[in-house]
C-alpha positions in Angstrom: -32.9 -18.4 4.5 -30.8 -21.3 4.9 -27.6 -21.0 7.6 -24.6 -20.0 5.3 -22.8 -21.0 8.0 -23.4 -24.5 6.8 -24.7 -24.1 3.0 -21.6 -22.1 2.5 -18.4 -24.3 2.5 -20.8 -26.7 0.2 -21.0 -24.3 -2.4 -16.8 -24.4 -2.6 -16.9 -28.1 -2.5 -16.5 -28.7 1.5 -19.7 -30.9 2.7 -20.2 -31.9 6.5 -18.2 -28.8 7.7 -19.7 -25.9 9.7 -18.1 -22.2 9.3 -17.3 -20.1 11.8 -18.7 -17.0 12.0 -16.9 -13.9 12.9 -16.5 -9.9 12.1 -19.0 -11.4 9.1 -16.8 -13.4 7.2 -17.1 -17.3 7.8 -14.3 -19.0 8.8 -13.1 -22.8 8.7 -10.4 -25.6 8.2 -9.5 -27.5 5.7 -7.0 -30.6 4.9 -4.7 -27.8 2.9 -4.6 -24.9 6.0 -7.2 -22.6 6.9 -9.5 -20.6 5.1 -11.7 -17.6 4.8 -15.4 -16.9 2.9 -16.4 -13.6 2.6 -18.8 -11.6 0.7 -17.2 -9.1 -2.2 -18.3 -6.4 -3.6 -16.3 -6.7 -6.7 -17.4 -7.5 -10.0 -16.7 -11.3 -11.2 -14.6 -9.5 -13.7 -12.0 -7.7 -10.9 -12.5 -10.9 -8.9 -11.2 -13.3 -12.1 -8.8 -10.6 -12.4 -7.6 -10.7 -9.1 -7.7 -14.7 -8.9 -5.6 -14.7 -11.7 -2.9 -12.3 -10.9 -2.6 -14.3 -7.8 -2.2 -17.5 -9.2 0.7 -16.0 -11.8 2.9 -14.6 -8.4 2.4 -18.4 -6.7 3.3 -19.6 -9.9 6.4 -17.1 -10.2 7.7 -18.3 -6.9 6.2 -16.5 -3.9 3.2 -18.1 -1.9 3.0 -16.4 0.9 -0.1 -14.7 0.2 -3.9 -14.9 1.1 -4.9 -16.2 -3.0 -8.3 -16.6 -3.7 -9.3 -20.6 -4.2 -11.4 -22.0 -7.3 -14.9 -23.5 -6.6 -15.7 -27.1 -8.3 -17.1 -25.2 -10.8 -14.0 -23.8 -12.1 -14.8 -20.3 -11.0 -13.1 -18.2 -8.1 -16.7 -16.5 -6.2 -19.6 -18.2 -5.4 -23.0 -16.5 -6.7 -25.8 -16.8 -4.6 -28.4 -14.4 -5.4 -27.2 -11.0 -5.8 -24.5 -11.6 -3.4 -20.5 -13.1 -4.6 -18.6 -14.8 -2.1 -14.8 -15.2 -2.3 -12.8 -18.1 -0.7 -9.8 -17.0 0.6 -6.6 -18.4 2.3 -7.0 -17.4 6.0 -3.3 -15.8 7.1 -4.2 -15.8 10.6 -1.1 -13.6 11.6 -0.4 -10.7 13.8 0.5 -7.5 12.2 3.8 -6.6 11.4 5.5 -4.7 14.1 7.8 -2.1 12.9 9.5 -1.8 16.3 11.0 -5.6 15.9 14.3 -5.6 14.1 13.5 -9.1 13.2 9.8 -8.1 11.8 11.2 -5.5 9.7 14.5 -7.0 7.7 11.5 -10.1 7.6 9.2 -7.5 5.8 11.4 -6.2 3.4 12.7 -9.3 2.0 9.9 -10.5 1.5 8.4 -7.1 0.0 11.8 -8.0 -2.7 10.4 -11.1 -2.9 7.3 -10.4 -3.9 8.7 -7.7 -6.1 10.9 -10.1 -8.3 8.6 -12.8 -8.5 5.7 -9.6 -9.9 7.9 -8.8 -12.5 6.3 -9.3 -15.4 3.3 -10.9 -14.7 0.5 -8.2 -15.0 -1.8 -7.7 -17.3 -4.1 -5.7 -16.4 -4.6 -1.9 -17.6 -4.8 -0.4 -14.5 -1.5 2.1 -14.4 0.0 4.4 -11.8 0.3 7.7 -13.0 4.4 8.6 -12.7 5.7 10.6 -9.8 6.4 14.0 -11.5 2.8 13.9 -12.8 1.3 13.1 -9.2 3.9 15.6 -7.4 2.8 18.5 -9.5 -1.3 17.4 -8.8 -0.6 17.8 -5.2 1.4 20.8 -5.6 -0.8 22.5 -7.5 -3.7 21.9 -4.9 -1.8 23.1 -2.1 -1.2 26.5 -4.3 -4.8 26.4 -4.4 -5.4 25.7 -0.9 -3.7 28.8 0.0 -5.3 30.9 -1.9 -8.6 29.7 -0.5 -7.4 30.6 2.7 -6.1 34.1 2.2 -9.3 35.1 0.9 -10.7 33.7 3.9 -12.5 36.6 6.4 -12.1 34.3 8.8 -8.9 32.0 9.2 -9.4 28.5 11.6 -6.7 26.9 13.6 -6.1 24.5 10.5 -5.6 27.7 8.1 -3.2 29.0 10.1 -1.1 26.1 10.6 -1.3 25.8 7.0 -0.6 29.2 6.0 2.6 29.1 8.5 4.0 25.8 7.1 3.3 25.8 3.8 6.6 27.5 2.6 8.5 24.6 4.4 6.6 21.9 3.1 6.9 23.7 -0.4 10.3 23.3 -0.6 10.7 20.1 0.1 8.0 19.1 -2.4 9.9 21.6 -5.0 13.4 19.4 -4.0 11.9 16.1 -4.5 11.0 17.6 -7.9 14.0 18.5 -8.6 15.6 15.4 -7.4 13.5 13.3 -9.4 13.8 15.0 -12.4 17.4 14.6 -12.7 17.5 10.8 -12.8 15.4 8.7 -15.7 12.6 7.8 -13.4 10.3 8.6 -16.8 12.3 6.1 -18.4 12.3 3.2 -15.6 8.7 4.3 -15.1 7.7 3.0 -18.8 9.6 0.3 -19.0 7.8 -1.2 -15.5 4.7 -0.6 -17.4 5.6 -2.6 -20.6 7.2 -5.1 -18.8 4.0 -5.6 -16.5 5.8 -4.8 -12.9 3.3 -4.6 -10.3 3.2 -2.5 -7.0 1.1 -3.8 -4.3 0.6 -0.1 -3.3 -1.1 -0.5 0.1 2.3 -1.6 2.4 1.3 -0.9 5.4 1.2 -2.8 9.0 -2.2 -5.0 8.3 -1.4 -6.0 4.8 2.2 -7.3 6.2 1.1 -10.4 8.8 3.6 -12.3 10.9 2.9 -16.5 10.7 5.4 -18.8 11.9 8.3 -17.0 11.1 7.5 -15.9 7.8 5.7 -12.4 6.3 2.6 -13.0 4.6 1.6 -9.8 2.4 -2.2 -9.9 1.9 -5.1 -7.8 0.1 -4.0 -7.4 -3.2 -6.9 -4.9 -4.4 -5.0 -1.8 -5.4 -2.7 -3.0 -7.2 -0.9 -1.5 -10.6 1.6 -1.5 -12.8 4.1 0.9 -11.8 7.6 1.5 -10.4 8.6 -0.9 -7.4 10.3 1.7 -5.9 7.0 3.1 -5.1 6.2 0.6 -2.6 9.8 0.6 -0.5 9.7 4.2 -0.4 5.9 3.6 1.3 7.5 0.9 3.6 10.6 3.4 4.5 8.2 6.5 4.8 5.8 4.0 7.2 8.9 2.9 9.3 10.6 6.4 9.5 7.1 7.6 11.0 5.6 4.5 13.6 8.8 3.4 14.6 12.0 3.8 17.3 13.9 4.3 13.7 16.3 1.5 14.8 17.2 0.7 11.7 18.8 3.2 8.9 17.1 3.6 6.0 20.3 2.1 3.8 20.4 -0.4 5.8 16.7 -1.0 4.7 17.6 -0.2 1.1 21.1 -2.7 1.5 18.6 -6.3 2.5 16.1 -5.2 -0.1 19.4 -5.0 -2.8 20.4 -8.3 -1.4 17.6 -10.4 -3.5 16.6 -7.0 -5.9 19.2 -5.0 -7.1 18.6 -1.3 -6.0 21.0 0.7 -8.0 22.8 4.4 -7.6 19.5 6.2 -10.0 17.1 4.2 -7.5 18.7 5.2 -4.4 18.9 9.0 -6.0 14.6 7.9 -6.7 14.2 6.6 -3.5 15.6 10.1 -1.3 13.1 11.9 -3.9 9.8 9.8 -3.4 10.4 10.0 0.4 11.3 13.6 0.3 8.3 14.7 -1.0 6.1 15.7 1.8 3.1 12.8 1.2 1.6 13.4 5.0 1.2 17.3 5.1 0.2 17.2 1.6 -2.5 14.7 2.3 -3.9 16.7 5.5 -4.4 19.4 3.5 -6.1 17.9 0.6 -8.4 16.2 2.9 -9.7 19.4 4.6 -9.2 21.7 1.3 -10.9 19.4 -1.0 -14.2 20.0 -2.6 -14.9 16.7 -2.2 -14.8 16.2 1.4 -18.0 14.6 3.3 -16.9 14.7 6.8 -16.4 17.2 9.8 -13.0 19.0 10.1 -12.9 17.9 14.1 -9.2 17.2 14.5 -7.3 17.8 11.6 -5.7 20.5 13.7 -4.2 17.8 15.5 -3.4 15.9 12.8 -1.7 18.9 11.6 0.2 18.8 14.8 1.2 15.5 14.5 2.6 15.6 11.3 4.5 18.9 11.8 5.8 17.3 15.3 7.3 14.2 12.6 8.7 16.2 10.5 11.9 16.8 12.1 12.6 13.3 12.9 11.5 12.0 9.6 14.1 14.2 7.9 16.9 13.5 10.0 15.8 9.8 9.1 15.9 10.2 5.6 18.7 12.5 5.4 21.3 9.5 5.8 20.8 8.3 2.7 23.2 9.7 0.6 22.9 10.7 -3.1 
């Protein structure tokens, strides 16, 4: 088999260069930066998709993303065999670090950025179902988790924690329900859909990468039409739980209203999306569900962990006023 370390770049147009390979991805420079091939595993389908959506947000005004770059051929992969390979802009950043006043107010203008500039621009199908919906899924489950354990002969450290906690975590899940229901989230909700909004839905630390002053956000592969609320709560929820908590939550809120308006029903939104009790809910699922395939070694201590947050996270949360 030829060395794709060399055969590679030809393929996108790039003759007498040599990739580097590393963490198997093959990696070179170019005249316009430095860039990345790697195998995918989606279909030429999600990849066009992808490729195009990518090309509509550097077209809308924000670049400062890893997009995907066409082949001579007109095409955004590579087929070689059975295989696709995907040419990528190589971001080669450091992860954001929450604990860097700097980093963070970097991060969040740039999540507005990105926001504004998605606004209207997706048109794929792929939905996120609406809060209420998802809030009563996960409620539901952890109903069902308890049940599970009471008829249990024989309860484990994880039951219970989760048998003494539950009623706590409850509550909050049954305020942020409450909370939510009393602003027109349904009605924001659908008008992000017809108005193809997007949500990158994976903010976290490695999809946010420091360069030269400037926040990249990268791996756009979950993303959907949905409320952009959705992904500042995830960025507030993320901070309020890795971090020193140096910076308030509004004051969060206030740079991402400087360059997209947050107003008083999205604030009101925001306390209920970050309310909600996402990290107890999720332990549980993940050692309740049916469809687990791994060992149970320690989720106590992830229990732990997230009980030991808790109490912080609330206080943290608990300044924004609604």
């Amino acid at each position: 088999m030829a060395d794709l370390s060399f055969t590679l770049p030809a393929h996108f147009g790039i003759t007498g260069v040599r990739a580097k390979k590393e963490r198997g991805c093959y990696f070179l420079n170019t005249a316009n930066g430095p860039v990345k091939i790697h195998k995918s595993s989606s279909t030429p389908k999600d990849i066009i998709k992808r490729y195009n959506f990518l090309k509509k947000l550097k077209n809308s005004g924000f670049g400062s993303t890893d997009f995907i770059l066409e082949t001579p051929n007109g095409l955004p992969f590579v087929e070689l065999g059975r295989d696709l390979f995907v040419m990528s802009r190589f971001v080669d950043g450091r992860e954001l670090d929450l604990n860097s006043k700097e980093d963070v107010f970097m991060a969040v203008k740039n999540l507005a950025s990105f926001h504004k500039a998605a606004q209207g621009i997706f048109e794929d199908k792929k939905i996120s179902a609406p809060a209420p919906e998802v809030f009563n899924k996960q409620t539901m489950f952890l109903s069902t988790a308890l049940k599970q354990i009471n008829k249990s002969k024989r309860m484990s450290d994880f039951d219970m924690l989760t048998l003494k906690n539950a009623s706590e975590f409850a509550g909050y899940a049954s305020k942020a329900e409450e909370i939510i229901k009393s602003t027109p989230y349904l009605n924001l909700h659908e008008n992000a859909i017809k108005k193809g909004y997007v949500c990158h839905n994976q903010i976290k630390e490695e999809n946010l990468l420091v360069l030269n002053n400037s926040c990249f956000i990268v791996n756009f592969y979950d993303v959907s039409s949905n409320l952009q609320l959705h992904d500042l709560a995830d960025f507030i929820r993320r901070y309020a739980r890795k971090s020193e908590r140096e910076i308030s939550a509004l004051e969060i809120i206030k740079t991402y209203d400087e360059i997209l308006p947050v107003s008083g029903d999205a604030v009101k939104i925001l306390y209920a999306l970050l309310l909600y009790p996402w990290p107890f809910m999720k332990v549980v699922a993940s050692q309740y569900s049916k469809k687990r395939n791994f060992t149970p070694v320690g989720q106590s201590s992830r229990m732990d962990e997230v009980l030991m947050e808790q109490k912080n996270y609330n206080s943290y949360i608990n300044e924004i006023k609604i």
